[in-house]
Each structure stands twice: as structure tokens, then as C-alpha cells.
PASETI-996011 format. One line per 2 residues: number of its first residue (from 0); their letters; for each residue x, y, z of N, C-alpha, C. Coordinates in pm, whole numbers, plus 50000, padded with zeros to 5 digits. Example, Ala and Ser with C-alpha at 12.3 -4.5 7.8 and 13.67 -1.06 7.14 Angstrom:
<recs>
0> AS> 51319/49431/50780/51230/49550/50780/51320/49670/50780  51285/49775/50708/51367/49894/50714/51290/50003/50787
</recs>
This chain:
<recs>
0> XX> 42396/44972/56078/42513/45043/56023/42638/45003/56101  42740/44977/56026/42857/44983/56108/42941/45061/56208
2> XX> 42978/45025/56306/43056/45115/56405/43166/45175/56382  43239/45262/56377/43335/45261/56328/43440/45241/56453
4> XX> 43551/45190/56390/43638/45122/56431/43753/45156/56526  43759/45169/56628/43906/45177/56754/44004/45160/56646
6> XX> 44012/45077/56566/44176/44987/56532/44185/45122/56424  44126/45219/56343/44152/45310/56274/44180/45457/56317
8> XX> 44129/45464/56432/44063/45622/56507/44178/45691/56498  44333/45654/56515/44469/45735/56539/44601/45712/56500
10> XX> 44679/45741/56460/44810/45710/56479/44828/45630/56646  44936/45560/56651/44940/45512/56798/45095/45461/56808
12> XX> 45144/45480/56948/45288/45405/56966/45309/45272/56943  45435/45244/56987/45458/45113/56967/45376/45036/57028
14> XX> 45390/45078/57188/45328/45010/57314/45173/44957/57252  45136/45099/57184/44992/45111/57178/44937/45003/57072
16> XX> 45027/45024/56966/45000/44865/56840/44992/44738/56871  45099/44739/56981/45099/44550/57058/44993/44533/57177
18> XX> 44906/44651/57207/44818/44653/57303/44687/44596/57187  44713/44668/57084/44613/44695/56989/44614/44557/56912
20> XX> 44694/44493/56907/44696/44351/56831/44639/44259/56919  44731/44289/57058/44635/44156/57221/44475/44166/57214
22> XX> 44445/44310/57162/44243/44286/57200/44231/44256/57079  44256/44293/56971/44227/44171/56819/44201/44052/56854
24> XX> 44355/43967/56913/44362/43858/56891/44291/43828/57014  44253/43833/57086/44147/43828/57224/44016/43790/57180
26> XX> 44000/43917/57100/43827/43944/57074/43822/43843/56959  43856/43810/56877/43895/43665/56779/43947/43565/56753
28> XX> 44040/43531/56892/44053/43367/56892/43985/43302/56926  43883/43265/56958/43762/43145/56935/43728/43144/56830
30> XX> 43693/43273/56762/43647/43254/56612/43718/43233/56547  43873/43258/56540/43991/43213/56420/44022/43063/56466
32> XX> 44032/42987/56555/44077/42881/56625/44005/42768/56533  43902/42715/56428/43909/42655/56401/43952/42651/56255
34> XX> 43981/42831/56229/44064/42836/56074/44234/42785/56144  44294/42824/56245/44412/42823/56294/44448/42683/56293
36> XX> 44367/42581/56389/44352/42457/56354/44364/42375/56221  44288/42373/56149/44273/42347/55982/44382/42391/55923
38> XX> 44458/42517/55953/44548/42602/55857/44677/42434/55914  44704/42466/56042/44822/42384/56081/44783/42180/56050
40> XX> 44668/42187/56069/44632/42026/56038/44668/42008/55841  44670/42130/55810/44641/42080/55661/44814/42080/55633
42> XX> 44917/42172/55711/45023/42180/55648/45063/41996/55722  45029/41946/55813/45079/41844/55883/45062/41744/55760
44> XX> 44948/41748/55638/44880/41588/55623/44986/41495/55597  45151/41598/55499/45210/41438/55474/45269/41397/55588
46> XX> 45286/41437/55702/45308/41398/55843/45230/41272/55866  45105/41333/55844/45032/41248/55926/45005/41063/55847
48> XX> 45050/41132/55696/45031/41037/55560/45140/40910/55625  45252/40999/55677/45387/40920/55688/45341/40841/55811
50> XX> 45302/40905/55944/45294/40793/56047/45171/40719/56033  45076/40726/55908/44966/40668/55956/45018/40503/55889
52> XX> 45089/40570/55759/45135/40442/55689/45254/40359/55761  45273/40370/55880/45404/40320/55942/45523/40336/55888
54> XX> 45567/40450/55824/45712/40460/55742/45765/40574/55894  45749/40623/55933/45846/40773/55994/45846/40888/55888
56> XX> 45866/40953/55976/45852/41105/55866/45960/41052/55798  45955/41134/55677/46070/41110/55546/46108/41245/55519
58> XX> 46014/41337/55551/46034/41470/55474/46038/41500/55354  46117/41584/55303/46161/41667/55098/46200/41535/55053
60> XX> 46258/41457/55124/46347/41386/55015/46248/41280/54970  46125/41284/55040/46009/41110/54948/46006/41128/54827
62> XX> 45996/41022/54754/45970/41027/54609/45832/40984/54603  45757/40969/54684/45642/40906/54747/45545/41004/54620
64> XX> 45440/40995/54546/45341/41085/54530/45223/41119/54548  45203/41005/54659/45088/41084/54746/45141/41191/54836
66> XX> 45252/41165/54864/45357/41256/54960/45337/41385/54910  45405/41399/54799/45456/41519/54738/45270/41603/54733
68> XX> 45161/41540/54676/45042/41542/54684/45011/41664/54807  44965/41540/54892/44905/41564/54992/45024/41723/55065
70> XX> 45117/41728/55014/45262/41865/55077/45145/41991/55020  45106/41977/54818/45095/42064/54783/44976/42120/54837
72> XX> 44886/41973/54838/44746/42074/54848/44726/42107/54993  44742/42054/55088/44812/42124/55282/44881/42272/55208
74> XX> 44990/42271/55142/45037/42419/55184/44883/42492/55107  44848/42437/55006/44745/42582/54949/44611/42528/55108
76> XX> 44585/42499/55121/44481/42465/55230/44517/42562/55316  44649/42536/55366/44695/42612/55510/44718/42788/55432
78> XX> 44747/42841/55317/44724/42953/55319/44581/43020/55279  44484/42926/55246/44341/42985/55251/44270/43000/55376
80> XX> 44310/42922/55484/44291/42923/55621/44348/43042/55707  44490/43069/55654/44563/43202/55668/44476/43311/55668
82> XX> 44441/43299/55484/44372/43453/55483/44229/43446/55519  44209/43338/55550/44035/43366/55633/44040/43437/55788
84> XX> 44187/43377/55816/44207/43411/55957/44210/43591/55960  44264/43624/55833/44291/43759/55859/44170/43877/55811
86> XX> 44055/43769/55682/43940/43810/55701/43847/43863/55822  43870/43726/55897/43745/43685/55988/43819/43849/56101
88> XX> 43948/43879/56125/44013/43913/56229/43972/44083/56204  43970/44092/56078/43928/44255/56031/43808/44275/56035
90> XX> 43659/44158/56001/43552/44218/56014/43565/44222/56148  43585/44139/56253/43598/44155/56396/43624/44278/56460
92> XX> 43768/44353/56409/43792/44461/56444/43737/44606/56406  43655/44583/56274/43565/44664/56202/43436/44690/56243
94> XX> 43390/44625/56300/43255/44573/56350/43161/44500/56273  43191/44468/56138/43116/44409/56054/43098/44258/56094
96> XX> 43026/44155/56031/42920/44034/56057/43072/43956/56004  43102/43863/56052/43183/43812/56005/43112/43621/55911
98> XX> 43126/43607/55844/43082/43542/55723/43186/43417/55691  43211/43272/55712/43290/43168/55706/43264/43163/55505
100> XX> 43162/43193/55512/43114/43132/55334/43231/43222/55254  43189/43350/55288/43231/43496/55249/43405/43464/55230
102> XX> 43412/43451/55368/43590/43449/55415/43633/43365/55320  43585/43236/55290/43683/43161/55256/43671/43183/55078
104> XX> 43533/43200/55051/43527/43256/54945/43636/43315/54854  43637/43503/54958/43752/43544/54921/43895/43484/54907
106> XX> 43914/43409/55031/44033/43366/55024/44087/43288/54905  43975/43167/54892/44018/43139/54804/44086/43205/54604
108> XX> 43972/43336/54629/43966/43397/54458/44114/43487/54467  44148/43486/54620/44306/43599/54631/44421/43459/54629
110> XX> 44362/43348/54677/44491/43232/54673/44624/43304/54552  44596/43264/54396/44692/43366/54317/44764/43429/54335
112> XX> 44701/43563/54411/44748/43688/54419/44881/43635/54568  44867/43569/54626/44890/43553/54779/45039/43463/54743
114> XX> 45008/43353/54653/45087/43253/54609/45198/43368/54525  45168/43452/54376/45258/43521/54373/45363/43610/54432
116> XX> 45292/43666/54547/45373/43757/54612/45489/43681/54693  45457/43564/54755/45537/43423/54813/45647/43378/54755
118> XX> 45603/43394/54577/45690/43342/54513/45782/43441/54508  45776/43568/54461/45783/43654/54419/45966/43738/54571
120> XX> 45889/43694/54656/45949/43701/54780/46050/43626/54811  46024/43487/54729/46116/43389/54779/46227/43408/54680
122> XX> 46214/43460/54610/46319/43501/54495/46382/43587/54550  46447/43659/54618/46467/43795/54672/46619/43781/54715
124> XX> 46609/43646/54843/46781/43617/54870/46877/43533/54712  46784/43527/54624/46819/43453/54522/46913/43539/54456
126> XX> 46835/43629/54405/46848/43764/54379/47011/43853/54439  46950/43875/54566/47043/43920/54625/47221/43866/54663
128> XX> 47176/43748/54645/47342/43636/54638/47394/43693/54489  47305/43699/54418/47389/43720/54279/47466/43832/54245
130> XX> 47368/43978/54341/47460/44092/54380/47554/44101/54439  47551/44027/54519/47656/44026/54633/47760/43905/54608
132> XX> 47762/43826/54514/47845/43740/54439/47972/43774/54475  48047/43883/54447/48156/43907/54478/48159/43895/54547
134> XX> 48155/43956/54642/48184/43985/54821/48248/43875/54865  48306/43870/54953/48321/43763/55041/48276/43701/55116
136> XX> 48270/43512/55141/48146/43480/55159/48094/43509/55309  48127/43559/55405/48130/43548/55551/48030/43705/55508
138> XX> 48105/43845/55437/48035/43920/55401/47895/43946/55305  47943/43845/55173/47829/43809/55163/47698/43746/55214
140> XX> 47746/43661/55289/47582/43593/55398/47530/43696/55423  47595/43831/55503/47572/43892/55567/47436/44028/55508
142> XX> 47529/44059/55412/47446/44127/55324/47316/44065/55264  47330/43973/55223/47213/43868/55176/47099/43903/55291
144> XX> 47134/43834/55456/47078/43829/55555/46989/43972/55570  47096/44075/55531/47041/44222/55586/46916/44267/55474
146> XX> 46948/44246/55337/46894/44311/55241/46753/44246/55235  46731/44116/55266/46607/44004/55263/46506/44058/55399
148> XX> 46616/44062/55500/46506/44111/55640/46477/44267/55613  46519/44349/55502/46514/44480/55454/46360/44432/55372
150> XX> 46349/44362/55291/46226/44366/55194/46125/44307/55255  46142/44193/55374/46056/44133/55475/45996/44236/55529
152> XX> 46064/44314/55587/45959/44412/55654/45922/44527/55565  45954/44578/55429/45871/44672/55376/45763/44576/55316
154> XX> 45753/44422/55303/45630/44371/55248/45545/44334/55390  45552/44356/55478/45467/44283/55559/45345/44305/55578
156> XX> 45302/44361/55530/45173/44404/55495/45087/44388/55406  45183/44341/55304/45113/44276/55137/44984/44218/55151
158> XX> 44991/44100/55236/44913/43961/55237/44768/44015/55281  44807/44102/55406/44671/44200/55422/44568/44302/55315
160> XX> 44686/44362/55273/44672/44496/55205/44570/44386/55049  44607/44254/55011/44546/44202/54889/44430/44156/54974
162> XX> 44403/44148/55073/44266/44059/55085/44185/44153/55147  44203/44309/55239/44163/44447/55275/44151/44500/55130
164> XX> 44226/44541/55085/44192/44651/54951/44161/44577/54838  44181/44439/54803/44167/44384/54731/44224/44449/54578
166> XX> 44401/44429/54597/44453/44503/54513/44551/44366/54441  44568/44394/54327/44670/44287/54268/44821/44247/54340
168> XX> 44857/44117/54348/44991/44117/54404/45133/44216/54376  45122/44258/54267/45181/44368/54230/45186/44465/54313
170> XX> 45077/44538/54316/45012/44622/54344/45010/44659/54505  44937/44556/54562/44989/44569/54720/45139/44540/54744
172> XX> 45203/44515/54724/45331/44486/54760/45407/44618/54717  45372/44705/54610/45410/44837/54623/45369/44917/54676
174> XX> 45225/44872/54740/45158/44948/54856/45153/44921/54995  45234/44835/55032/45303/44745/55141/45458/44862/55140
176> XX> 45537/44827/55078/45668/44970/55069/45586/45048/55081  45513/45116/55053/45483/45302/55060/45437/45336/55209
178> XX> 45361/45241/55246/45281/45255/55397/45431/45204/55486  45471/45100/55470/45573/45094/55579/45702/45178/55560
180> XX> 45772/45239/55411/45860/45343/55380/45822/45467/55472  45978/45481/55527/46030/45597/55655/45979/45546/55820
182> XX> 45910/45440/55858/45865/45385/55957/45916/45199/55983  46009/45217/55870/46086/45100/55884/46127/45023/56012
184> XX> 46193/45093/56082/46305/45071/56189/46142/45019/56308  46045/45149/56349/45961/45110/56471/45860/44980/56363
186> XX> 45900/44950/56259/45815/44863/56246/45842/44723/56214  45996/44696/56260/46104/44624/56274/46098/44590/56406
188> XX> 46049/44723/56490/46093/44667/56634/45979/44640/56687  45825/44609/56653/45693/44567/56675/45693/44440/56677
190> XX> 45771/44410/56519/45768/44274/56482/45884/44181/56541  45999/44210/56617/46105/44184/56666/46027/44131/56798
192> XX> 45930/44216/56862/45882/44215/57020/45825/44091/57004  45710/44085/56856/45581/44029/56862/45696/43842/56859
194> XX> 45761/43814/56817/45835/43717/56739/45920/43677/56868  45970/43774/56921/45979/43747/57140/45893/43671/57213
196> XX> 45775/43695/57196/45657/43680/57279/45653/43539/57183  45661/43507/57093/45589/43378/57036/45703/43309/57069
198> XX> 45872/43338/57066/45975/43233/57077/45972/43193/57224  45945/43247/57379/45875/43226/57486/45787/43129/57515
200> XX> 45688/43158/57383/45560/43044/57430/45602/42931/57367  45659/42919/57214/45747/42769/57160/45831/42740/57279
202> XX> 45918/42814/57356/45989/42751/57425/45915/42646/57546  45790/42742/57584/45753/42675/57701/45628/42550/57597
204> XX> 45614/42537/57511/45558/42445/57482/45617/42319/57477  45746/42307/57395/45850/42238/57403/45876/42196/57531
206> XX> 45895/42213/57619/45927/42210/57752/45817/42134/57763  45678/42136/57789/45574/42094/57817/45543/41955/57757
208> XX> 45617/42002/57613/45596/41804/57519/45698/41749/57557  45809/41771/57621/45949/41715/57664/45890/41679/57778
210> XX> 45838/41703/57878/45780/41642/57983/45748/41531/57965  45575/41586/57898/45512/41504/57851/45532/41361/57833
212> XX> 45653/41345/57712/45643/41253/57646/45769/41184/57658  45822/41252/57812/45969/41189/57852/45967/40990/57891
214> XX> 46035/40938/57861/46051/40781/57849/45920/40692/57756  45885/40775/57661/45776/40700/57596/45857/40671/57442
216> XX> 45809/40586/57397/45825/40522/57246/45855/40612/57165  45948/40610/57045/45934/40700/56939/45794/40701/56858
218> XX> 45733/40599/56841/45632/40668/56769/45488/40736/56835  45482/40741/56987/45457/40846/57103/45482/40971/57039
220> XX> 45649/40982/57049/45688/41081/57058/45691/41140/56938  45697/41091/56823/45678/41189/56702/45488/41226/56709
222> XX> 45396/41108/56761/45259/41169/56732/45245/41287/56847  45289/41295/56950/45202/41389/57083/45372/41520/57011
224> XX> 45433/41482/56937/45516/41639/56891/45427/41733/56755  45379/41596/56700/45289/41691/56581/45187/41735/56646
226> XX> 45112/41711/56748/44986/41740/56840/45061/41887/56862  45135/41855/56928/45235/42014/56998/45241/42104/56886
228> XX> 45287/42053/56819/45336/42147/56685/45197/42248/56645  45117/42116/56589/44964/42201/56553/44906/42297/56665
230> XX> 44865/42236/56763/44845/42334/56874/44881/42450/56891  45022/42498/56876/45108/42582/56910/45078/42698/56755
232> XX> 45095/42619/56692/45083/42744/56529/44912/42729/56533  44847/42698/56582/44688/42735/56587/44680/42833/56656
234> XX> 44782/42880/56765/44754/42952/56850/44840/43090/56786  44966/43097/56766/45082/43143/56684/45007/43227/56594
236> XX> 44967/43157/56474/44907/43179/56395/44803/43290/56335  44723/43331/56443/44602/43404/56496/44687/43541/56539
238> XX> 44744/43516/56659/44828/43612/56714/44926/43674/56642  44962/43616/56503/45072/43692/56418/45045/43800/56356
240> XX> 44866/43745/56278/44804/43814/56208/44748/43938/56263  44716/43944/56358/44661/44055/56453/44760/44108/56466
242> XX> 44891/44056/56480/44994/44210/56513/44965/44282/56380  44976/44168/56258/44988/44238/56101/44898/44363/56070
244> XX> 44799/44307/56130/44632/44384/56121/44690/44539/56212  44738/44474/56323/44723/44619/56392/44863/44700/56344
246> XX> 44965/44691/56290/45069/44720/56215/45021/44788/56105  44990/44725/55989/44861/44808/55899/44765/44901/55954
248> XX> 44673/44865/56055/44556/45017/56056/44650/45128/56111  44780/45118/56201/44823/45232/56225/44896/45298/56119
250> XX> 44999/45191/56016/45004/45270/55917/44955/45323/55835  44765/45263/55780/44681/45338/55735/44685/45454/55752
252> XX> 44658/45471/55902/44619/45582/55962/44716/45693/55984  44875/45688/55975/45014/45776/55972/44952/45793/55841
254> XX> 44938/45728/55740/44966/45799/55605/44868/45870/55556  44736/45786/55562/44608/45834/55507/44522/45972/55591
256> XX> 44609/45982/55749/44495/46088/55774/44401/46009/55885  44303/46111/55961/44220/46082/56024/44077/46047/55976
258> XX> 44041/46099/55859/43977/46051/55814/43946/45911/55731  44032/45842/55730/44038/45664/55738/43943/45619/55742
260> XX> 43888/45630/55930/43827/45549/56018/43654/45609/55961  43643/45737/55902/43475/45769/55853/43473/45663/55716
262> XX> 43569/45692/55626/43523/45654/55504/43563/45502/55530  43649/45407/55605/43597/45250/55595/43486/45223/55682
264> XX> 43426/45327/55738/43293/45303/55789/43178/45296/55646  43194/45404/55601/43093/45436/55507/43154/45285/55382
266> XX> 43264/45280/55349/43275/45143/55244/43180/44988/55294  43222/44984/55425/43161/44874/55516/42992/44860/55520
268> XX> 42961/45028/55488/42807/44993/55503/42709/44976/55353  42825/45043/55276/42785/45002/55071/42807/44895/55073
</recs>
């Protein structure tokens, strides 16, 4: 039977959520590390397409179509790797068997749901320029800027909430607002800390490939920067999701009550 779960048992502070995300991502980076890996190797391939063929990166602008190719199916790769990561990270914290077949399984049958909400999201400053049309443009950016990092954090929870409840993109994303609605602001400043702690470790990584790869060749230096790059969001990566995870069970747990942590015991063991 399943244990039931620490990450559900309470409401908890701030302190207590970013404590609560470090033993997540603790107790599951070896096991997420080779979805974390894969997630960042797959967004690299036309990187890797570009230096293997001796051209230099080219970036958006190739007309190349293995290019454009190899962009689309890396980004869907790197977000099925995503949500395995956040599979594998919840049975972990649940106590349940964690399952690679299972994980990716799911991931893959929510890809859809995951891809809409993305889209759905990316429309938003689109959106919002057209309101703010008038304004002036120094004011307008501004508003744009505010109203987008306004819907960023009432969705941050979506991506979870569809592959946990297994609810339509619709659907979680209005259940993403309801759980983070009136807890906005401390859940602004979780994700502000967590996004601290990762701009720290990019910095000192950078630093580390600047060493590294000081008086060597450019094409050195673009391969040991994509090495850096992957490395760094393998690691990134893992650690984001676990704040997400532990961001969610406490808002579970503000909204739903103490009783949470019995009944996803009892779901876990049907």
C-alpha cells in the first residue's frame, strides 16, 4: 500500500515549499537526470545538425529542412521528457513505483493537452499589445510586461495539474487560476527565489565554460558551450519542476483541506 505523502500532509511557508522542492529534487535527480539529459539533447539536435555538418549554428533564419525538422521534433521530444520528469518526480514524492514505460506513456497521450496550453499562453502578450494599443509605447511595454507575468504565474501549475489530475488543457489551466487565485503575490515570490538560485548557478557555469574554453578555436568553443548548455538545463530542469510540484501540493493542500494527503493515498492504491 502506499505511504502517504510529506509533500501533502499541510499547508506550509514559503521557507517551507523551497525546503520542500530541495528534498524532491534530491530524492529524484538521479532518476530524472537521464529524462533531463534527453529533454536538453533533443532541444540541441539542430545544433548539433549544424556543427556536425560544418556550417555554424544558423539558427530561425535556415531554410535548411532537415533544420526546421530536426527544431520540431527536439522541441516535442524535449517536452515529453519534461513531463516524464514531472511524472517520475510525483510518484517519487508520493511513494508510488515509479514506471519509465508508464511515464512516458502518459506523457506522450498529454503531449496535446501540454502543446495547447503553450500555445494558448503564447498568445497572451499578443493579446495584450492589442489592449494596450493605445497607450504609449514606453507604457505600453510595460503593461504588456505586467499583465503576461500576471497570467504566468496564475498558470504555473497547468502543466502539472494535466499530467496529476489528468484534466483537459482547458480545464487545468482554469484549475491552475483557482488554486493559485488570492496566493498570487507569495507565489510570485517562491518562483522569483527559485529563478535566483538557478540565475547563480548559469552564472557560475558560464564562468566555468569561459575558463574552460579560454584561447581555444571557435569550433571548441561553440561544441564544449552546447556541452555547458545541456548540462546546465539537465540539471535546471529537474530542479524547476520540483519547485512546481512543491508549489502545487501546498496549494492543493490551502485549498482542498487536510484531507488531500488520505484520499491521494487511497487514489494511488486503486
Amino acid at each position: 500500500m502506499p505511504q502517504p505523502s510529506p509533500l501533502f500532509s499541510r499547508p506550509r511557508s514559503t521557507g517551507e515549499v523551497l525546503d520542500c522542492a530541495f528534498r524532491v529534487f534530491q530524492a529524484s535527480f538521479l532518476s530524472c537526470l537521464p529524462y533531463g539529459i534527453a529533454s536538453m539533447v533533443s532541444g540541441q539536435l539542430p545544433n548539433i545538425y549544424d556543427i556536425a555538418s560544418g556550417r555554424g549554428l544558423r539558427g530561425a533564419d535556415s531554410g535548411d529542412f532537415i533544420w526546421w525538422a530536426l527544431y520540431v521534433l527536439g522541441a516535442l521530444a524535449s517536452l515529453v521528457m519534461l513531463s516524464a520528469i514531472i511524472l517520475r518526480q510525483y510518484a517519487i514524492a508520493t511513494g508510488q513505483r515509479p514506471s519509465t514505460s508508464g511515464e512516458l506513456r502518459r506523457a506522450l497521450l498529454k503531449l496535446p493537452a501540454v502543446m495547447l496550453v503553450m500555445v494558448l499562453s503564447g498568445m497572451v502578450p499578443g493579446i495584450l499589445m492589442q489592449l494596450f494599443a493605445t497607450a504609449g509605447m514606453l507604457l505600453g511595454m510595460v503593461l504588456v510586461a505586467v499583465g503576461a507575468l500576471v497570467v504566468v504565474v496564475l498558470l504555473v501549475v497547468t502543466w502539472h495539474v494535466i499530467l496529476i489530475e489528468d484534466l483537459s488543457a482547458l480545464r487545468s489551466m482554469a484549475r491552475s487560476v483557482r488554486l493559485v487565485w488570492g496566493t498570487w503575490w507569495r507565489t510570485l515570490l517562491i518562483l522569483v527565489i527559485a529563478f535566483a538560485i538557478l540565475f547563480v548557478f548559469y552564472v557560475l557555469g558560464a564562468a566555468f565554460g569561459a575558463l574552460f574554453s579560454r584561447g581555444a578555436d571557435i569550433a571548441i568553443v561553440t561544441a564544449a558551450s552546447a556541452v555547458i548548455v545541456t548540462a546546465l538545463g539537465a540539471i535546471a530542469s529537474p530542479f524547476m519542476c520540483a519547485v512546481i510540484l512543491a508549489v502545487y501540493a501546498d496549494l492543493r493542500t490551502r485549498r482542498e483541506g487536510v484531507d488531500l494527503e488520505r484520499r491521494l493515498a487511497t487514489a494511488a492504491k486503486d
